[in-house]
C-alpha positions as CSV (number, residue, x, y, z in Angstrom):
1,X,-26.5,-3.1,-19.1
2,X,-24.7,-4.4,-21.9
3,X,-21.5,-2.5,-21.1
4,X,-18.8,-3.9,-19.8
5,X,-17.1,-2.5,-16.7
6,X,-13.5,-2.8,-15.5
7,X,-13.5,-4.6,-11.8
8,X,-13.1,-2.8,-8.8
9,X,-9.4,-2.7,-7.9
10,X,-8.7,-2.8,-3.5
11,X,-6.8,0.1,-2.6
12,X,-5.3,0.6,0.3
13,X,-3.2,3.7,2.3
14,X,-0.2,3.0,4.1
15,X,3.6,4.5,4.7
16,X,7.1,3.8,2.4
17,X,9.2,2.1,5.1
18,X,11.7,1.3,2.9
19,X,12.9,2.3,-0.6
20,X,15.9,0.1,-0.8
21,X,14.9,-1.8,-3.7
22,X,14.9,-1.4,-7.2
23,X,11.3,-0.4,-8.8
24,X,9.8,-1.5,-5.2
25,X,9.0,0.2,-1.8
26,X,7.6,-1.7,0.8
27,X,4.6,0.1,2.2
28,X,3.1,-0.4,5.9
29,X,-0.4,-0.4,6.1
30,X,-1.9,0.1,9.9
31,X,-5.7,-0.5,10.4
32,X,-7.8,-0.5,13.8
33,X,-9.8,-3.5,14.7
34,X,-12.5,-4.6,17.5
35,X,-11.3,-7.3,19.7
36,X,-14.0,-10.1,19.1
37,X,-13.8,-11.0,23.2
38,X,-12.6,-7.8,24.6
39,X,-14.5,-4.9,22.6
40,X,-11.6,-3.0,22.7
41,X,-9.7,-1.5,19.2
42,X,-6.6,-3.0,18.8
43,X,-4.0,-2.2,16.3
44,X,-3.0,-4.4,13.7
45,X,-0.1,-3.6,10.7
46,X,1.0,-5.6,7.6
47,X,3.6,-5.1,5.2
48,X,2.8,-5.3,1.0
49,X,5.6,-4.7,-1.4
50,X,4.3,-2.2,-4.2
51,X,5.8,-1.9,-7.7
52,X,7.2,1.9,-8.2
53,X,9.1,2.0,-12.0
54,X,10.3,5.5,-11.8
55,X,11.4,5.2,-7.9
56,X,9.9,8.3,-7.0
57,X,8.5,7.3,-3.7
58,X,10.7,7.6,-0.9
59,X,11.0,6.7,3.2
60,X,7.7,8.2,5.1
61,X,6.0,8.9,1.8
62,X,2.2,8.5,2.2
63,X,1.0,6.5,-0.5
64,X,-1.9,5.1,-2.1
65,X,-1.3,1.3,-3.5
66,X,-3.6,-0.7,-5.6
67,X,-3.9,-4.7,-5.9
68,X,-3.0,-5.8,-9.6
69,X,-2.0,-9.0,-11.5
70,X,1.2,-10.4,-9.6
71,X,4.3,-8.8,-10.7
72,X,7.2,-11.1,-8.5
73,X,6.7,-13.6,-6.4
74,X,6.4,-11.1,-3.4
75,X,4.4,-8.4,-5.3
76,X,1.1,-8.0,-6.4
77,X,0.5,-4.2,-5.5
78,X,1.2,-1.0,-7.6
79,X,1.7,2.7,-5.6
80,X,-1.2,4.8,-7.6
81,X,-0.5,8.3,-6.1
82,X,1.3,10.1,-3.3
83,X,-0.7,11.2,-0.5
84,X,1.4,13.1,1.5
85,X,5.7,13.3,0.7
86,X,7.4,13.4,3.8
87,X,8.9,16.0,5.9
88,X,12.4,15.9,5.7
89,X,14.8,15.4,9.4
């Protein structure tokens, strides 16, 4: 009980939709939710900029990004891992 344990970090799953930056991709994350009046599932999307040093990440990459201490004024997320690379036109 004594030990200490490093917090729980959110993670979330979303797709590169633009790698124009330098050490950043901006990542859109899409999630289904229950209309509160309706019942029906709606879709709702948001937009996180993720800090990638190396700027291996590219367009339609699947990705993986984790909240961390803010790095910019627009970022506070990190990509972790690649989930699936994309398939090339």
């Amino acid at each position: 009980m004594t030990e200490l344990s490093k917090p729980l970090r959110r993670t979330l799953v979303g797709r590169v939709v633009s790698d124009k930056m330098q050490k950043t991709v901006t990542v859109l994350v899409e999630r289904q939710v229950k209309h509160p009046v309706i019942g029906k599932y709606v879709g709702q999307s948001k937009k996180y900029h993720a800090h990638d040093e190396a700027g291996t990440y590219k367009m339609g990459d699947t990705v993986e990004i984790a909240e961390s201490k803010p790095i910019s004024r627009t970022k506070s997320w990190v990509v972790t891992r690649l989930i699936e690379a994309s398939k090339g036109i």
